[in-house]
Legacy VTK file of the C-alpha trace (Angstrom):
# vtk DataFile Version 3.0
C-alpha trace
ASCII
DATASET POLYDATA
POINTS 143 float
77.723 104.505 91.139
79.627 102.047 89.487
80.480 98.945 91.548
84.235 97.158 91.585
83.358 93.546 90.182
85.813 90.845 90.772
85.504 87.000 88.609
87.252 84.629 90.706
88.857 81.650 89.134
87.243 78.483 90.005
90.205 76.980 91.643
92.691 78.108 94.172
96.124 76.836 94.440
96.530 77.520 98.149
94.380 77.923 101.637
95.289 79.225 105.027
93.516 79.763 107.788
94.179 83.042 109.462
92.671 83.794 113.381
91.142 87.443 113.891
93.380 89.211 116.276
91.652 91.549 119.101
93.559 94.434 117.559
92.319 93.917 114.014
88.584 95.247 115.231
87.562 99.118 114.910
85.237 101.064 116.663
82.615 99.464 114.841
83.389 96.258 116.865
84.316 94.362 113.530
87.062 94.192 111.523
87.943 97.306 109.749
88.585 97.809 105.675
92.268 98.358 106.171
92.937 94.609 108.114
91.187 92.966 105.075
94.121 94.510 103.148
96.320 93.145 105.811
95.268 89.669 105.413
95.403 89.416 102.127
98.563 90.460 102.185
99.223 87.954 105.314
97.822 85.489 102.494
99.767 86.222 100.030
102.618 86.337 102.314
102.512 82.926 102.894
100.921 81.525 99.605
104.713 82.704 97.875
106.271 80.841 100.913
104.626 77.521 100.278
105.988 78.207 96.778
109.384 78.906 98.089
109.633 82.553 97.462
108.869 85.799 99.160
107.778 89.596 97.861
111.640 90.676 97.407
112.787 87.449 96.064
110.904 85.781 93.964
112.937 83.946 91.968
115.694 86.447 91.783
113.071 89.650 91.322
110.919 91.464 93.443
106.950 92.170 93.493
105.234 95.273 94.144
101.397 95.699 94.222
100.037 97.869 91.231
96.491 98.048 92.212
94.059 95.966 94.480
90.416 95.511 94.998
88.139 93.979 97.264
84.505 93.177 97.471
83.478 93.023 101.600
80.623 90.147 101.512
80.471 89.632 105.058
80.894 90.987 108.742
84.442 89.668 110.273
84.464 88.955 114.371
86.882 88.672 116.791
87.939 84.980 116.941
86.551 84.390 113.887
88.919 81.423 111.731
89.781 83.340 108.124
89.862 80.974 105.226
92.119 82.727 102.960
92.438 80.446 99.763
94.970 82.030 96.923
95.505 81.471 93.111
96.885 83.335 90.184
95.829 84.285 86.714
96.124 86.958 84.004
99.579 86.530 83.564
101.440 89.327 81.109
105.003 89.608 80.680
105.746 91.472 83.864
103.036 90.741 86.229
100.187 89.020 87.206
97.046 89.123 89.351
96.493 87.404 92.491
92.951 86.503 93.688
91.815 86.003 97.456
88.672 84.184 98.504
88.026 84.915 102.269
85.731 82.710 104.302
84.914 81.873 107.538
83.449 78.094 107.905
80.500 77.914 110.280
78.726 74.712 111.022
76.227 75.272 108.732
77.556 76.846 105.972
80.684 78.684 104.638
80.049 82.679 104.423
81.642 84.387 102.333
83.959 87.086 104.261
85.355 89.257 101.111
86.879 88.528 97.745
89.776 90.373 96.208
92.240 90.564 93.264
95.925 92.418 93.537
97.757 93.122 90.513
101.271 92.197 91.555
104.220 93.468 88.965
107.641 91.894 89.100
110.388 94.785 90.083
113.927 94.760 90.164
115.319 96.704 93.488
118.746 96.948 92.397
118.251 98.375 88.974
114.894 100.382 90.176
113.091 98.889 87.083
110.301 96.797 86.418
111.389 93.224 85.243
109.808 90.123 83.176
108.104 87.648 85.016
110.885 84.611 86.060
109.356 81.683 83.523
110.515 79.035 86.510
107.724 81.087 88.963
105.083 81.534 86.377
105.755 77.667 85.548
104.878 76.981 89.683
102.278 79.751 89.670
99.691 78.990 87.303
95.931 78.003 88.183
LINES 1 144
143 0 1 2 3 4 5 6 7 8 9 10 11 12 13 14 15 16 17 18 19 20 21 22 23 24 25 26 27 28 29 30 31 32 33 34 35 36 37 38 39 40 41 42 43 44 45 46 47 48 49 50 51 52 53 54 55 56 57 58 59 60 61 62 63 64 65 66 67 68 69 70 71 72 73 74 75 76 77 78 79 80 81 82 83 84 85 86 87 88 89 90 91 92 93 94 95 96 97 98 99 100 101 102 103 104 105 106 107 108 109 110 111 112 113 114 115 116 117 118 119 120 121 122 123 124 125 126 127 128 129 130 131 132 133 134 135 136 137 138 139 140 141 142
């Protein structure tokens, strides 16, 4: 069975570190598939806030999430530190992909947690259509 593949950039743009919450665990006593999605998106959350946008504004259009994927590397713990570091790339006329790089720093080593990529298209709410990319946010946006 084919496997998703995803080729990070080299560089990332942004990092955060995000704590493991006691409720993000399953009965499997780790963190479950569906929080990975929620820190990414906690990531990207606050990688278009250090921009100075957010997912229904940015610069005057919205973003919805086409498609994501994620590669799990690595066991996550409760009160385990998430390294979330964000960048762009692949940028068409109305969208772009995001990629997500999640580690956890130890003292020996950084493991790598997961990796994903979301394909992020820019959306206007009023008009229910899918809009251009703002040239002022690709401008601040690329990697």
């Amino acid at each position: 069975m084919a496997r998703i593949k995803i080729d990070l950039p080299e560089n990332f743009l942004f990092t955060t570190k995000i704590p493991v919450r006691i409720t993000d665990l399953n009965y499997g006593g780790h963190v479950g598939n569906d929080i990975v999605l929620s820190i990414i998106h906690e990531a990207r959350v606050q990688f278009l806030q250090h921009y100075g946008y957010a997912e229904l504004n940015f610069s005057g259009v919205g973003l919805i999430m086409s498609d994501v994927g994620i590669e799990f590397r690595h066991e996550i713990f409760y009160g385990d530190q998430i390294k979330a570091s964000v960048t762009t790339g692949e940028f068409s006329k109305v969208g772009f992909d995001i990629f997500y790089k999640l580690e956890k720093e130890t003292s020996e080593k950084n493991v790598l947690l997961a990796i994903a990529k979301t394909g992020m298209i820019c959306y206007n709410y009023d008009l229910k259509k899918i809009a251009a990319v703002p040239d002022d946010a690709k401008a601040k946006l690329i990697g």
